[in-house]
BAGUBA-817213 format. One record per residue: x, y, z of N, C-alpha, C, O in turn; residue number from 1; residue in three letters. Coordinates in nm, 2 decimals. Atoms other than C-alpha are relative to their C-alpha. Example, Ala and Ser with C-alpha at 12.3 -4.5 7.8 and 13.67 -1.06 7.14 Angstrom:
2
     n_px     n_py     n_pz    ca_px    ca_py    ca_pz     c_px     c_py     c_pz     o_px     o_py     o_pz     n   res
     0.09    -0.12     0.00     1.23    -0.45     0.78     0.09     0.12     0.00     0.19     0.12     0.07     1   ALA
    -0.09    -0.11     0.00     1.37    -0.11     0.71    -0.08     0.11     0.08    -0.03     0.22     0.09     2   SER
END
This chain:
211
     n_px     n_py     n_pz    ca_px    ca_py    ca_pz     c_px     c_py     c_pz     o_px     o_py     o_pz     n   res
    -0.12     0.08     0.05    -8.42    -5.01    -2.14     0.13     0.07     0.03     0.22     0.01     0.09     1   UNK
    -0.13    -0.08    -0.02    -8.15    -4.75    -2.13    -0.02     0.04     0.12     0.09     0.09     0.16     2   UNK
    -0.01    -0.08    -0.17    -8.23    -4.62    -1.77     0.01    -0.19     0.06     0.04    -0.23     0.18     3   UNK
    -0.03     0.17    -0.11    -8.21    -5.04    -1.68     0.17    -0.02    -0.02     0.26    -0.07     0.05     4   UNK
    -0.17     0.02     0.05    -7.87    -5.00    -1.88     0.13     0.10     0.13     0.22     0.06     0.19     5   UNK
    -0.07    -0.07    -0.07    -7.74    -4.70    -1.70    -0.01     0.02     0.20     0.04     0.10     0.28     6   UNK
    -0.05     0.04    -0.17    -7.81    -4.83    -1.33     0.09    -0.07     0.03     0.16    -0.06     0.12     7   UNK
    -0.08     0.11    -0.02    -7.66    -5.10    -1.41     0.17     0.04    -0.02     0.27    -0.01     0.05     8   UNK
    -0.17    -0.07     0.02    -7.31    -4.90    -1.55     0.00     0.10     0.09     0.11     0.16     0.08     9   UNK
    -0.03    -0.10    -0.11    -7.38    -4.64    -1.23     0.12    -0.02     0.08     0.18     0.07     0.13    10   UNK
    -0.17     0.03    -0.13    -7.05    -4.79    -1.01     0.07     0.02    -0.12     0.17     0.09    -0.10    11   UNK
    -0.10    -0.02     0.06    -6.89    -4.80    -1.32     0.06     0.16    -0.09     0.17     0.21    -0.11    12   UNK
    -0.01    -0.18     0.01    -6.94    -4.43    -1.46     0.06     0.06     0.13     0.16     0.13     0.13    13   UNK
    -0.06    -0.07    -0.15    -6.88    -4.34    -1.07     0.14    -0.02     0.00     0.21     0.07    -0.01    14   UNK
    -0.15     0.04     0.01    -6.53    -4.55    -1.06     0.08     0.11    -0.11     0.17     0.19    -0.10    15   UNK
    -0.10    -0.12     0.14    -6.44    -4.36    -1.43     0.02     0.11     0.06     0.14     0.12     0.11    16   UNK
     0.01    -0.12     0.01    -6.54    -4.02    -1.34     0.15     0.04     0.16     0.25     0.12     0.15    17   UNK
    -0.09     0.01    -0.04    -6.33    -4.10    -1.01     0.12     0.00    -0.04     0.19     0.10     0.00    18   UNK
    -0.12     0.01     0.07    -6.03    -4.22    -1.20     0.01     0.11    -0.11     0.10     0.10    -0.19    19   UNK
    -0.04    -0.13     0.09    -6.06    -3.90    -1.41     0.05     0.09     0.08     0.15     0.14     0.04    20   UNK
    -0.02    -0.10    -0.10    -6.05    -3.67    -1.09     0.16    -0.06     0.07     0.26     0.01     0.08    21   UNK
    -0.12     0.01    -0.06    -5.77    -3.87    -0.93     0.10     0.01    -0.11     0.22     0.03    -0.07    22   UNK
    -0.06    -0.04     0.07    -5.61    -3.82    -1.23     0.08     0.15    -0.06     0.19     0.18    -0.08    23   UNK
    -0.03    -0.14     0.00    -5.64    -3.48    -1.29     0.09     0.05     0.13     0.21     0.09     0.11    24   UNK
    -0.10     0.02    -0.09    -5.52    -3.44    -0.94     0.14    -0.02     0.00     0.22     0.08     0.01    25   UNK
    -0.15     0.12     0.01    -5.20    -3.68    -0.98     0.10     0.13    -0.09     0.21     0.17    -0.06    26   UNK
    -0.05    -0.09     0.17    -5.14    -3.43    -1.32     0.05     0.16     0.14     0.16     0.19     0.19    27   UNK
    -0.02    -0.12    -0.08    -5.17    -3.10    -1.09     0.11     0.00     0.09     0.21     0.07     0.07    28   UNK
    -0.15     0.03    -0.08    -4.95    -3.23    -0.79     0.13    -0.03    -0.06     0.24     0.01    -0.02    29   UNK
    -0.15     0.04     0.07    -4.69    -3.39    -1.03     0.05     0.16    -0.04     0.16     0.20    -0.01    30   UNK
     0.01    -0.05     0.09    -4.75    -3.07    -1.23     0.10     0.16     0.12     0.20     0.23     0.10    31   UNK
    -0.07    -0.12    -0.11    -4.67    -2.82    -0.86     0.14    -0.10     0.06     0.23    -0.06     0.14    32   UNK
    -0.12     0.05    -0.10    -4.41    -3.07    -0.73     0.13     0.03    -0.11     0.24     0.05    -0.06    33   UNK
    -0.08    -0.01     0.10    -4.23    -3.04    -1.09     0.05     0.16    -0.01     0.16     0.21    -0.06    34   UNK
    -0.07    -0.19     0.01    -4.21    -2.63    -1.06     0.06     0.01     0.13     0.14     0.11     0.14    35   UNK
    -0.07    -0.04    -0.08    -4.10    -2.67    -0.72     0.09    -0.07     0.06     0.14    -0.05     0.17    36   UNK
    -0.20     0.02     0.04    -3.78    -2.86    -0.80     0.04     0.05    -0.06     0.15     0.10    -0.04    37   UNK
    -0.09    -0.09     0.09    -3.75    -2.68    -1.09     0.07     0.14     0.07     0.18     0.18     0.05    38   UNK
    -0.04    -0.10    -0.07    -3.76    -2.37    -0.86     0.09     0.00     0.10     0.17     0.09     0.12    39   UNK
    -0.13     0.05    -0.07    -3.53    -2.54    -0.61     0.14     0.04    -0.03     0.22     0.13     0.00    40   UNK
    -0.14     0.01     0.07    -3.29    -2.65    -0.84     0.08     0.13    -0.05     0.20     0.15    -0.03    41   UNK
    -0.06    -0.15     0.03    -3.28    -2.26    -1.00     0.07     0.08     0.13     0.17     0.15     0.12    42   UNK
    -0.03    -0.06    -0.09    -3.26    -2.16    -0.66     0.16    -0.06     0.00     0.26     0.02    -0.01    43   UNK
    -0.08    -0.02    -0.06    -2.98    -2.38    -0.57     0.10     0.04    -0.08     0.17     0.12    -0.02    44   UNK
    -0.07    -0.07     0.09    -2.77    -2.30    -0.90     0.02     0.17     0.01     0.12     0.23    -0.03    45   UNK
    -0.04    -0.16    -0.07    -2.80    -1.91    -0.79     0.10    -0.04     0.06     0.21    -0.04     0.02    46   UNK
    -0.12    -0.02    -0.11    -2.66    -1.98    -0.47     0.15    -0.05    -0.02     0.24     0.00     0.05    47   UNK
    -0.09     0.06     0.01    -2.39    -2.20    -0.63     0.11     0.11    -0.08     0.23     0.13    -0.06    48   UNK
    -0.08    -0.11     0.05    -2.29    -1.91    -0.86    -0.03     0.10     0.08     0.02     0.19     0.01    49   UNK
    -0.06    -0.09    -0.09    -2.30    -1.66    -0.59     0.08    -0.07     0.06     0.18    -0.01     0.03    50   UNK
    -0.09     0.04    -0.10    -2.10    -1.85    -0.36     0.18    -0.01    -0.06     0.29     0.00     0.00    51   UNK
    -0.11    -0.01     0.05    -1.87    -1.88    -0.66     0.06     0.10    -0.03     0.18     0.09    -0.04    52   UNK
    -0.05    -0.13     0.05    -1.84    -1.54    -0.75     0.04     0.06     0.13     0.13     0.14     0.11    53   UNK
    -0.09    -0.05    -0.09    -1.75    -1.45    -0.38     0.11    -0.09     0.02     0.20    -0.05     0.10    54   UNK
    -0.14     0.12    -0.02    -1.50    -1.74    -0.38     0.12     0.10    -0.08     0.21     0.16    -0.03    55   UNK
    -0.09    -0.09     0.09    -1.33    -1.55    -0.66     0.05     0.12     0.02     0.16     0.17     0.01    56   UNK
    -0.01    -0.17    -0.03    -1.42    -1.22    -0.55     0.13    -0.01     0.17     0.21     0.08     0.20    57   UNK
    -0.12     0.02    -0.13    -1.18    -1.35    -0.19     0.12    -0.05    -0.03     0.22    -0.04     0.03    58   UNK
    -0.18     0.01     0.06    -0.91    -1.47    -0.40     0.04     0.10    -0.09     0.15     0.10    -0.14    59   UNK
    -0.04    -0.21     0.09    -0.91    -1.09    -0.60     0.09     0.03     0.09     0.21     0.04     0.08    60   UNK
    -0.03    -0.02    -0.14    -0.89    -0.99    -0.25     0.14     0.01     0.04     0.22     0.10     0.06    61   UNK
    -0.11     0.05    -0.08    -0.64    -1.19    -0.11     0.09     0.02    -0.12     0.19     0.04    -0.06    62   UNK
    -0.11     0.02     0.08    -0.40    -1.18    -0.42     0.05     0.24     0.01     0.15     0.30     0.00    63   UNK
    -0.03    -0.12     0.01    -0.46    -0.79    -0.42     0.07     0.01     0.11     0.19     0.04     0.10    64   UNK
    -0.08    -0.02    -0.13    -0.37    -0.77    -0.05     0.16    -0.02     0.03     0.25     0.06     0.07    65   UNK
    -0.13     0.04     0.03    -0.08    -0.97    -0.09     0.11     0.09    -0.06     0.22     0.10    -0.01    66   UNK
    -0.08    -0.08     0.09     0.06    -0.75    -0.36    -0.01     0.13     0.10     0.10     0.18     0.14    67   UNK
    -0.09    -0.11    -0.09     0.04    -0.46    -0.14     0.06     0.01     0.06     0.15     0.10     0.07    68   UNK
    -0.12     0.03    -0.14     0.16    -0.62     0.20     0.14     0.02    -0.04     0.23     0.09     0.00    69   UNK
    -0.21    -0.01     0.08     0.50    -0.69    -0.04     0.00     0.13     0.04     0.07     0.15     0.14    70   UNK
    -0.04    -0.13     0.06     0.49    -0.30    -0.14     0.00     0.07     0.16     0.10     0.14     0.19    71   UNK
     0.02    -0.05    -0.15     0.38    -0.20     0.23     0.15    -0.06     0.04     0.24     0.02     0.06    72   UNK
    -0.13     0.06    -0.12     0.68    -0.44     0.41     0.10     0.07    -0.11     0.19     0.11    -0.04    73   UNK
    -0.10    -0.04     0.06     0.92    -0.29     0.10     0.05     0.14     0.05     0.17     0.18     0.08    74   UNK
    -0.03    -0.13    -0.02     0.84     0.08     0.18     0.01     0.04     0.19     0.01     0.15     0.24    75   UNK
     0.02     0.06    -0.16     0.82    -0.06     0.59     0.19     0.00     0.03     0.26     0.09     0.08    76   UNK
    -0.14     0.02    -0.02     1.18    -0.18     0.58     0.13     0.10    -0.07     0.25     0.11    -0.05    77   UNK
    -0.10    -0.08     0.08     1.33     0.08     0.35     0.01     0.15     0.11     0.09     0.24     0.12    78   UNK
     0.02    -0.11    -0.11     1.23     0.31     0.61    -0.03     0.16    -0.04     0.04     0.26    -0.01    79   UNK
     0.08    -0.12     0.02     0.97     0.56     0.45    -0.13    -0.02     0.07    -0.19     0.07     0.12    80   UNK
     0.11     0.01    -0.12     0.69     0.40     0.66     0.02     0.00     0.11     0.13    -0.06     0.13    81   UNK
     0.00     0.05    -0.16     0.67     0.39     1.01     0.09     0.15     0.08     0.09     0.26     0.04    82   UNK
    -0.09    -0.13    -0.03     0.90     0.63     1.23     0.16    -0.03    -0.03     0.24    -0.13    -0.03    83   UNK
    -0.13    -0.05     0.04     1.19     0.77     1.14     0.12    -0.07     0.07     0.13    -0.07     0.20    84   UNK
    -0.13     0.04    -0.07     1.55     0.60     1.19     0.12     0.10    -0.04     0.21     0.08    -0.12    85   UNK
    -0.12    -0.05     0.04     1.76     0.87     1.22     0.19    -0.04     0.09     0.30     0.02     0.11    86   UNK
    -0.15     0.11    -0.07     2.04     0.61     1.41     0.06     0.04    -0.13     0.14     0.13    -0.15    87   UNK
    -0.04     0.00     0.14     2.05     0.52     1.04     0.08     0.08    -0.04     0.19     0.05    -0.09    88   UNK
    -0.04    -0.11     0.09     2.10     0.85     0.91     0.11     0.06     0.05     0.17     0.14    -0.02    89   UNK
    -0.13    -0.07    -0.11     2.37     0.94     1.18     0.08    -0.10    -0.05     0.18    -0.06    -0.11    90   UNK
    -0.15     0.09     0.01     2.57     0.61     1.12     0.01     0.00    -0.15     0.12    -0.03    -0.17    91   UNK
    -0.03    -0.03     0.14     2.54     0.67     0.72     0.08     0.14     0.00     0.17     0.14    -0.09    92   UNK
    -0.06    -0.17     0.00     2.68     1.04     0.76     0.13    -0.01     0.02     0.22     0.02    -0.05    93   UNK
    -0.12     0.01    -0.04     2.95     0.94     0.97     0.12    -0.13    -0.06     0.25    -0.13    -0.06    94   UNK
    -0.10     0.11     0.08     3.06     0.61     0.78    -0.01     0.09    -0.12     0.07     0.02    -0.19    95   UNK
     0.00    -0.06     0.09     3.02     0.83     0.50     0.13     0.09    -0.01     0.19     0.10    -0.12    96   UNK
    -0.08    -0.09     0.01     3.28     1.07     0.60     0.14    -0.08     0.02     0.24    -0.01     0.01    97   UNK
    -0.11     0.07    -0.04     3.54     0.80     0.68     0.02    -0.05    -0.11     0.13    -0.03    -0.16    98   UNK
     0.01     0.06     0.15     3.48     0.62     0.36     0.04     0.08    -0.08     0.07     0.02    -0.19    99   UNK
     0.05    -0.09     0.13     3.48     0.93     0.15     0.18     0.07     0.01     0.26     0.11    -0.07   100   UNK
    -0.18    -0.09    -0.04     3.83     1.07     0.38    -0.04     0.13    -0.03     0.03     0.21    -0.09   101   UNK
     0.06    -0.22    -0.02     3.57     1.46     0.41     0.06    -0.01     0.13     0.03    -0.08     0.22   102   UNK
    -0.07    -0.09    -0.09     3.82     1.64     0.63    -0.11     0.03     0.10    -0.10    -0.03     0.21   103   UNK
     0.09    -0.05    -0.10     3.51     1.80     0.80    -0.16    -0.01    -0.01    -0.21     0.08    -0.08   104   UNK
     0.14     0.04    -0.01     3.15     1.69     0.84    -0.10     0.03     0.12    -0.11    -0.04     0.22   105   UNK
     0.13    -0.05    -0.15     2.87     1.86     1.07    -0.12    -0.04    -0.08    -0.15    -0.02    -0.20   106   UNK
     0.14     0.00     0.04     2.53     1.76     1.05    -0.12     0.04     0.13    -0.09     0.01     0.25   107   UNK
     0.11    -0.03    -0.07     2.18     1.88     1.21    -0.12    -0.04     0.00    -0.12    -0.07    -0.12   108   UNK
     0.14     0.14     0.00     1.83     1.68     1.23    -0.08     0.11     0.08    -0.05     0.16     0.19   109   UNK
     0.04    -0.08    -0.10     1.59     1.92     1.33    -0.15    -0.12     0.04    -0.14    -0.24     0.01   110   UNK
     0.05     0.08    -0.05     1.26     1.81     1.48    -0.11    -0.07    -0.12    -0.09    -0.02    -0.23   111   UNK
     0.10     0.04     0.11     0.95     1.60     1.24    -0.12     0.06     0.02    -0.19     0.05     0.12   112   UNK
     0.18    -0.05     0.02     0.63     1.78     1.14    -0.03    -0.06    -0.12     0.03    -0.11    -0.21   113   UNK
     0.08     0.02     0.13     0.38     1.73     0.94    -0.04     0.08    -0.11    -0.07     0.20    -0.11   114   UNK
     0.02    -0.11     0.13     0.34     1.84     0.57    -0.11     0.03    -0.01    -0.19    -0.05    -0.05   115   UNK
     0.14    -0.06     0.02     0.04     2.04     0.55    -0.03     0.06    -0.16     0.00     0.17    -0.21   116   UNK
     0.03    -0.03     0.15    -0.10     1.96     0.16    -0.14     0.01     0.03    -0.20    -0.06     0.12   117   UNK
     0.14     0.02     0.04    -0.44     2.04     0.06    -0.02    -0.12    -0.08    -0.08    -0.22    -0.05   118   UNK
     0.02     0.18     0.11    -0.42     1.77    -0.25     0.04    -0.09     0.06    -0.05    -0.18     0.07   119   UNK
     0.00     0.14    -0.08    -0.23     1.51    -0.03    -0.10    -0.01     0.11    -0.13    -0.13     0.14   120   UNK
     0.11     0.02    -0.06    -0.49     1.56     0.19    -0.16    -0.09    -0.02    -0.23    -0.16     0.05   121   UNK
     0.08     0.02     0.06    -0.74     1.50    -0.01    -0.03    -0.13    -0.07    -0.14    -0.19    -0.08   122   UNK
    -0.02     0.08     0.11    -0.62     1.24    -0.25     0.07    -0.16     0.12     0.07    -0.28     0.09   123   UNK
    -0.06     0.12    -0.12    -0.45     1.03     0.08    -0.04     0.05     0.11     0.04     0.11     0.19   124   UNK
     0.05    -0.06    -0.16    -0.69     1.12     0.39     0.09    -0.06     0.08     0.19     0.00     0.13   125   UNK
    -0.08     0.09    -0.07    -0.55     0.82     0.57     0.11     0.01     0.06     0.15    -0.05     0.17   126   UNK
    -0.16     0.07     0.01    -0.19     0.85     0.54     0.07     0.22     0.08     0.05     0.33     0.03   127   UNK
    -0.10    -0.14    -0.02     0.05     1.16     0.74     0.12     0.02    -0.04     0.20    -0.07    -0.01   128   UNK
    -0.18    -0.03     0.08     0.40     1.29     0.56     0.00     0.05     0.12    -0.10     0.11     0.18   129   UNK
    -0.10    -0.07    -0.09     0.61     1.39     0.80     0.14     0.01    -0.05     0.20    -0.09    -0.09   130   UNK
    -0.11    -0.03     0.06     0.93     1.60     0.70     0.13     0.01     0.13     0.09     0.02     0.25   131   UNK
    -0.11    -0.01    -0.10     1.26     1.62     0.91     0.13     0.05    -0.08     0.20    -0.01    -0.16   132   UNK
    -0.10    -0.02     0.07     1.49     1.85     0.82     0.15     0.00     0.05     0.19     0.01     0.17   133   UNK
    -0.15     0.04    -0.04     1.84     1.81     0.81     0.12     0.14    -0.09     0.12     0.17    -0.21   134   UNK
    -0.14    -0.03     0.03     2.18     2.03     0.78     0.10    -0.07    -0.03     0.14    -0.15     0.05   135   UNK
    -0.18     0.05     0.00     2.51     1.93     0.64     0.09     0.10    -0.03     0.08     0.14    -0.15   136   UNK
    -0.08    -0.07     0.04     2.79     2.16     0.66     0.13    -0.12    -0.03     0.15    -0.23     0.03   137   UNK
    -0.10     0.08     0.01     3.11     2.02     0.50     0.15     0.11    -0.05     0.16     0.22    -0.11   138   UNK
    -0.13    -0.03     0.06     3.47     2.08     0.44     0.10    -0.10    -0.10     0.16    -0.20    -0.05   139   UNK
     0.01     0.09     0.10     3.56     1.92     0.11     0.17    -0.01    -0.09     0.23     0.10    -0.09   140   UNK
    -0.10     0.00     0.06     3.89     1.83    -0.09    -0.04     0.00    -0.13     0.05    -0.04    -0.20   141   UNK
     0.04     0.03     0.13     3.74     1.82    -0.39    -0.13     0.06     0.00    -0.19     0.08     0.10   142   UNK
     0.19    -0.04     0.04     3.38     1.96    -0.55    -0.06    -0.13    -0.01    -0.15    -0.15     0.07   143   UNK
     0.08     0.14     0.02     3.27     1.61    -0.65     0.03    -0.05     0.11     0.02    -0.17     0.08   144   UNK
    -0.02     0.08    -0.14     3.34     1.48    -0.30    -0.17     0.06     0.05    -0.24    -0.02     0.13   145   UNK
     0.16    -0.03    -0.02     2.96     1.67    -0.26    -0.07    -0.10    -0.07    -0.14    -0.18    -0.01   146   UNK
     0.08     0.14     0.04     2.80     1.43    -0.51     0.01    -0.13     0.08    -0.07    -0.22     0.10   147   UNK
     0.03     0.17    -0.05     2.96     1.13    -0.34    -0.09     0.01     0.12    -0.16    -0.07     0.18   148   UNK
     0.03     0.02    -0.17     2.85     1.20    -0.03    -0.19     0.01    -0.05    -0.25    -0.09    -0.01   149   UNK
     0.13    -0.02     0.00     2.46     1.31    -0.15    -0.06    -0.14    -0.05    -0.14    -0.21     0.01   150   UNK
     0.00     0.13     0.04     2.47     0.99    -0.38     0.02    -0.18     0.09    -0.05    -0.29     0.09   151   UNK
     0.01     0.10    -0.09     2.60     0.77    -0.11    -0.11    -0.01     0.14    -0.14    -0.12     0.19   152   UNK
     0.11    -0.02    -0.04     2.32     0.93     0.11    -0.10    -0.08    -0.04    -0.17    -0.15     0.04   153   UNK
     0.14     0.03     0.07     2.05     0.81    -0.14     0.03    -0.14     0.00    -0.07    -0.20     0.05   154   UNK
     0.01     0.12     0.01     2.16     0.47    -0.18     0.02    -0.12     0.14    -0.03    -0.23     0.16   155   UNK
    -0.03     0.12    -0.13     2.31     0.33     0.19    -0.12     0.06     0.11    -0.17    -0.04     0.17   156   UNK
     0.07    -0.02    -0.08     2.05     0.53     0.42    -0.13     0.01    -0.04    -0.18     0.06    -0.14   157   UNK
     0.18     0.05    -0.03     1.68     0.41     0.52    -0.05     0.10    -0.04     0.01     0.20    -0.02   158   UNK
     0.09    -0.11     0.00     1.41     0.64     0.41     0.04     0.11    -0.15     0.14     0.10    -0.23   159   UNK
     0.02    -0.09     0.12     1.32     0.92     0.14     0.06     0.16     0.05     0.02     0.22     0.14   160   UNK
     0.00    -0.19     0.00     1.47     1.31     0.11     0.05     0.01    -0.14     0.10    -0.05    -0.22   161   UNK
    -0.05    -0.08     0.14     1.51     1.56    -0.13     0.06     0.08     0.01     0.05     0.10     0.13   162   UNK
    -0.09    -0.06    -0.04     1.76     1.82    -0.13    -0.07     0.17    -0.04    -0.06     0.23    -0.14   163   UNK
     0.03    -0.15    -0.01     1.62     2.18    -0.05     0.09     0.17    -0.06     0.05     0.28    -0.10   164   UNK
    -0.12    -0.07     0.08     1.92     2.37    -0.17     0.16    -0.06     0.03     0.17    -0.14     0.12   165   UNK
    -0.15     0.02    -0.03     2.30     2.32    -0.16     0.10     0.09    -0.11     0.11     0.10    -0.24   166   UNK
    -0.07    -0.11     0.08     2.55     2.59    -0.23     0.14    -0.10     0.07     0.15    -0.18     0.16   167   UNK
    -0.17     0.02    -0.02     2.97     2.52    -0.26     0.06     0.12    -0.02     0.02     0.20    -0.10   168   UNK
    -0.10    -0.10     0.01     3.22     2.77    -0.24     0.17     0.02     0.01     0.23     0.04     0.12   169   UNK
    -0.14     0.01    -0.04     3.58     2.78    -0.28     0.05     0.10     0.11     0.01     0.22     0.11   170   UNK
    -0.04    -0.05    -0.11     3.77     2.85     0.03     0.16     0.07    -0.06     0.23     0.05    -0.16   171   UNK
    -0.10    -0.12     0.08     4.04     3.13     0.01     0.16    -0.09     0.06     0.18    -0.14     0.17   172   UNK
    -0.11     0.10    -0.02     4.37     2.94     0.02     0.15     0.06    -0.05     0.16     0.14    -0.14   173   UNK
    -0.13    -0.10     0.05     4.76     3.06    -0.01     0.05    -0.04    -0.15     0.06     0.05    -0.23   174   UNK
    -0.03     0.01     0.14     4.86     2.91    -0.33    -0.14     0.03    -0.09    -0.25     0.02    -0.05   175   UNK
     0.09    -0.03     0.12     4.66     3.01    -0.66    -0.08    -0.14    -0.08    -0.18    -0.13    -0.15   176   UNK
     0.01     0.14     0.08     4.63     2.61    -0.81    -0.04    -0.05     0.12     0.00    -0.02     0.23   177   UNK
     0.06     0.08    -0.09     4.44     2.37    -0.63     0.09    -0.10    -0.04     0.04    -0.22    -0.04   178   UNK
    -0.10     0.15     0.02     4.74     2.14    -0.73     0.08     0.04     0.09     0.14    -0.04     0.17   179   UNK
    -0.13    -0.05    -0.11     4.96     2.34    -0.53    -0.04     0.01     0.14     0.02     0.07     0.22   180   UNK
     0.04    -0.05    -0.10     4.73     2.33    -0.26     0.04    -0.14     0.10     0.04    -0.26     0.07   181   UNK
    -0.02     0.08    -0.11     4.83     2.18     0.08    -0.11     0.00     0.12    -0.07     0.02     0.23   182   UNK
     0.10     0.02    -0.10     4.54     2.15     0.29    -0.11    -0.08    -0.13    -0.10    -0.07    -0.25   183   UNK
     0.11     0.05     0.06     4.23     1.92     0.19    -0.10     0.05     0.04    -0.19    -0.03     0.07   184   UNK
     0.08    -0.07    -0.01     4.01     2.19     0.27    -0.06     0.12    -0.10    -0.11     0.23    -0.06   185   UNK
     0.00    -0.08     0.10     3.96     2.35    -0.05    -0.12     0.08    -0.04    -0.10     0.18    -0.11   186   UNK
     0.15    -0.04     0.04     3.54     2.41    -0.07    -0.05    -0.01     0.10     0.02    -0.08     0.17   187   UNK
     0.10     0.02    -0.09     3.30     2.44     0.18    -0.16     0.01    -0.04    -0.21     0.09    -0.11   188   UNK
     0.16     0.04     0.06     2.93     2.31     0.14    -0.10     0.01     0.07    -0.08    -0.06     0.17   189   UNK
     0.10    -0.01    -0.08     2.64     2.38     0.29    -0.19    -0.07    -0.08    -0.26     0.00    -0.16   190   UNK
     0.11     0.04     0.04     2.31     2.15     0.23    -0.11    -0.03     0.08    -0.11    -0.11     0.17   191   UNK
     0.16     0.07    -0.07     1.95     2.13     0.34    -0.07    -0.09    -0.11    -0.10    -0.08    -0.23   192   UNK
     0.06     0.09     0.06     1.79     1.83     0.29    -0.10    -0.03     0.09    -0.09     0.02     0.20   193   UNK
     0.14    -0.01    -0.01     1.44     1.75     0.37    -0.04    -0.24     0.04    -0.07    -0.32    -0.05   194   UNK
     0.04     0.14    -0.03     1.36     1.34     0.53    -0.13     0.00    -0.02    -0.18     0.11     0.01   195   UNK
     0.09    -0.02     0.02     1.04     1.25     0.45    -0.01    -0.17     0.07     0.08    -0.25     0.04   196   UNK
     0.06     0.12    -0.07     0.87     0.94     0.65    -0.18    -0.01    -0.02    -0.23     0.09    -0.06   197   UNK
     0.16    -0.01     0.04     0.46     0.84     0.60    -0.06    -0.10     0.13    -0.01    -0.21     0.15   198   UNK
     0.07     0.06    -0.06     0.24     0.73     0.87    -0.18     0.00    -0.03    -0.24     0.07    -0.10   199   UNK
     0.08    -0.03     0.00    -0.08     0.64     0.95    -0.11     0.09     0.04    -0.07     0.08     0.15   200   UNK
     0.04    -0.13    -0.10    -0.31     0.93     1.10    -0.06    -0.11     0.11     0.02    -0.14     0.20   201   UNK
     0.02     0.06    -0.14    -0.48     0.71     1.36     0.11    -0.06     0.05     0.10    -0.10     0.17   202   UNK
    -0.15     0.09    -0.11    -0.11     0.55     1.48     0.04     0.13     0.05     0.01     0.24     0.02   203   UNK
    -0.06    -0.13    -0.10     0.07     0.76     1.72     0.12     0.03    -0.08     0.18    -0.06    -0.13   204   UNK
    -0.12    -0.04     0.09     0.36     0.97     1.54     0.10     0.01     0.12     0.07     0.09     0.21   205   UNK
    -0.09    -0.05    -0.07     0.68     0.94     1.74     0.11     0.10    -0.02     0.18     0.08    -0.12   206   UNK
    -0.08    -0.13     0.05     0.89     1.26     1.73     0.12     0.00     0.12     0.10     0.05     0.23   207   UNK
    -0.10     0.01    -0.08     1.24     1.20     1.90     0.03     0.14     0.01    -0.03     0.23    -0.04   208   UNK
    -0.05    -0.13     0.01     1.46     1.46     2.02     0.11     0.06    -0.10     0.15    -0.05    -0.14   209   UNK
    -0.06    -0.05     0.10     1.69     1.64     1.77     0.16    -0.06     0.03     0.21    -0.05     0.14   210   UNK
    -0.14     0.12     0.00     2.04     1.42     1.73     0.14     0.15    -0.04     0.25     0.13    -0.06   211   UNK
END
């Protein structure tokens, strides 16, 4: 009776047992297609936040660049980068001395070397100082007629120096009072000053001849 029962339910146990397996199946594939969107999706959210963080990271960049370019074209045009304008420094000297009404004005420019630091070396591989030194003798009406002239140095002419020494000396004159004095040659000045310019070491350094 029960083996007449269970021929007769044989297609239909077969069909179940079927529809259990395609089931299971169904469950498995859903189950690998579901981890590999999920893994997609993770993936593409990475790449969305890397792509974002170099987006960011090229506008650091570019805002940093910027900010130096300025400071680069500032110390470009002021004329401490690049080579030396000593036109400049000639037509400041000499409008200087017409402006100022110095009796007598000599100056000398010798040639540009390089500063040989260990720490700037170190601390700025990249970058070369080059110094250019300069004489000014003067014949002065006044002692403070030396400040203007070093003062008007620093502010109308391109480029960086510092002043290596400067002696004045009163000159020997026939009256005793410099009120009573008839000549506007009363002091004589003597200063070295020191030009300083910065290049790159791979650019070529141009070194004019002595002015």
């Amino acid at each position: 009776m029960i083996s007449d029962i269970l021929k007769n339910l044989q297609k239909e146990i077969v069909l179940f047992l079927l529809s259990i397996a395609i089931s299971v199946i169904a469950i498995v594939v859903s189950n690998s297609l579901w981890k590999s969107s999920l893994e997609t999706q993770q993936s593409a959210a990475s790449s969305l936040n890397y792509a974002r963080e170099r987006y960011h990271t090229a506008l650091d960049r570019q805002r940093l660049l910027s900010l130096y370019e300025k400071k680069y074209n500032t110390l470009k045009e002021s004329g401490i980068v690049g080579n030396e304008d000593r036109l400049n420094w000639v037509d400041t000297i000499e409008s200087s001395s017409t402006r100022f009404k110095i009796p007598y004005l000599k100056y000398r420019i010798e040639k540009r070397t390089p500063v040989s630091s260990i720490n700037l070396d170190r601390k700025y591989p990249g970058i070369t100082l080059l110094k250019s030194p300069m004489t000014l003798e003067m014949q002065l009406l006044h002692e403070g007629d030396l400040f203007t002239i070093i003062n008007y140095l620093d502010k109308a002419a391109k480029g960086l120096f510092d002043i290596q020494n400067c002696t004045i000396s009163r000159n020997q004159i026939s009256s005793n009072s410099l009120l009573d004095s008839t000549t506007d040659r009363n002091f004589t000045a003597l200063c070295k000053l020191n030009w300083y310019t910065i290049n790159k070491k791979t650019s070529a350094i141009t070194i004019r001849n002595e002015t």
